[in-house]
C-alpha positions as CSV (number, residue, x, y, z in Angstrom):
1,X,135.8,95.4,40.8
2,X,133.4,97.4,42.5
3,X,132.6,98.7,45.9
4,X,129.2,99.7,47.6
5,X,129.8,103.1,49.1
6,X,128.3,105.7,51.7
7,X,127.5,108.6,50.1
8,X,125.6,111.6,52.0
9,X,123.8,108.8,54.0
10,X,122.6,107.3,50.6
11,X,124.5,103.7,49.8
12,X,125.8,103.2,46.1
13,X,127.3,100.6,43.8
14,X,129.8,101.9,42.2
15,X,133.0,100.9,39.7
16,X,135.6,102.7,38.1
17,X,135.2,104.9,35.1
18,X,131.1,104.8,36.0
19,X,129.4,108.4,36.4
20,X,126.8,108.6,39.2
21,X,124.2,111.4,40.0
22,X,124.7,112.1,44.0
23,X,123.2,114.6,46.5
24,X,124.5,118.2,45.8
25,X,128.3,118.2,47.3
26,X,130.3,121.6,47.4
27,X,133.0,122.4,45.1
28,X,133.4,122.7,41.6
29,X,134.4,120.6,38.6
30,X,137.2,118.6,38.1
31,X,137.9,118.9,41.9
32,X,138.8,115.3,43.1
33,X,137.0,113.8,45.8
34,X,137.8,110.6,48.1
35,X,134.9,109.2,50.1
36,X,135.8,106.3,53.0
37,X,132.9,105.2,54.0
38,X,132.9,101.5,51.7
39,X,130.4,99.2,53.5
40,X,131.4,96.2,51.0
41,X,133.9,95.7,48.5
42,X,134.4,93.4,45.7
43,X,137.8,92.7,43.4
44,X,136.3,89.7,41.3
45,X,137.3,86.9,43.2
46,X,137.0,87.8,46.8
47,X,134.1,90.3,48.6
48,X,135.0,91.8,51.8
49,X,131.9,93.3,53.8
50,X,132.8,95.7,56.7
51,X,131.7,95.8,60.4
52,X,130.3,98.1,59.4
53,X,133.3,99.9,57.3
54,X,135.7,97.7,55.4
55,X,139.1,99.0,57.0
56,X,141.9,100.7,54.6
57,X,139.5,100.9,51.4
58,X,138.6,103.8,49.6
59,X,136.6,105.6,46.4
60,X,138.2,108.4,44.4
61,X,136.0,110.3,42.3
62,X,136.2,113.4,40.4
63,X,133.4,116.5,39.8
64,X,131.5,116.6,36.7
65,X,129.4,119.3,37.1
66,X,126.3,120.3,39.0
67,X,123.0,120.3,38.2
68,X,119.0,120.1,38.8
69,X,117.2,116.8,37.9
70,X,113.8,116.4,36.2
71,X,110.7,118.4,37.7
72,X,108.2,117.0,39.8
73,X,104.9,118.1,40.5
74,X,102.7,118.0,43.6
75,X,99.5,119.0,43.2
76,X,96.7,119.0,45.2
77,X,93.1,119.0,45.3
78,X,89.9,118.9,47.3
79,X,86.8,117.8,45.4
80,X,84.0,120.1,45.4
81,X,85.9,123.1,47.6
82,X,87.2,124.5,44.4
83,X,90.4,124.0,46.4
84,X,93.6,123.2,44.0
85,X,97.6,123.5,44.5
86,X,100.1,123.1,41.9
87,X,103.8,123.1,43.2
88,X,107.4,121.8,41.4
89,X,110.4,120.9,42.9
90,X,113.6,119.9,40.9
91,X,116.4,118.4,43.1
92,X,119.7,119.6,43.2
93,X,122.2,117.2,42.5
94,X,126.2,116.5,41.2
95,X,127.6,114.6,38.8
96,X,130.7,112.3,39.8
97,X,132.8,109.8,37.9
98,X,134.6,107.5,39.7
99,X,138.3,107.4,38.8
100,X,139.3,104.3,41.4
101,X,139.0,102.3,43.8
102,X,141.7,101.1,46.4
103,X,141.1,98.5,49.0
């Protein structure tokens, strides 16, 4: 079974027992979290694809932890201006595993 889902206006495939790496969301671990937004959902045998939500279904998850991904660099340069910019960003993000699915 799983179930393509609207996170934080980002769409993901997820199944039970699977961890997935979302946009930061407040709270803090092992706070459980139930998201209602499923565009499509599938149970092995039959897939049911809202318009544009499929009605009655939704994804529990619960926190993991937070966390900062892997930096990435920006850097900039103008040849011959002696003209160069180095700047890093690491996104901020939180770790859910999903703990079911109900249609």
């Amino acid at each position: 079974m799983y179930a393509i889902v609207n996170i934080q206006s980002l769409q993901f495939r997820v199944e039970p027992d699977h961890k997935v790496r979302v946009p930061l969301i407040d709270g803090d671990a092992g706070d459980q979290l139930t998201f209602d937004e499923v565009l499509l959902l599938n149970d092995g045998a039959q897939t049911t694809i809202g318009a544009p939500r499929v009605a009655g279904a939704a994804v529990t998850a619960e926190i993991l932890g937070h966390g900062l991904a892997d930096k990435v660099h920006v850097f900039k340069k103008k040849k011959r201006q002696n003209y160069r910019r180095n700047r890093g960003h690491r996104q901020a993000f939180t770790e859910i595993r999903i703990t079911g699915i109900t249609a």
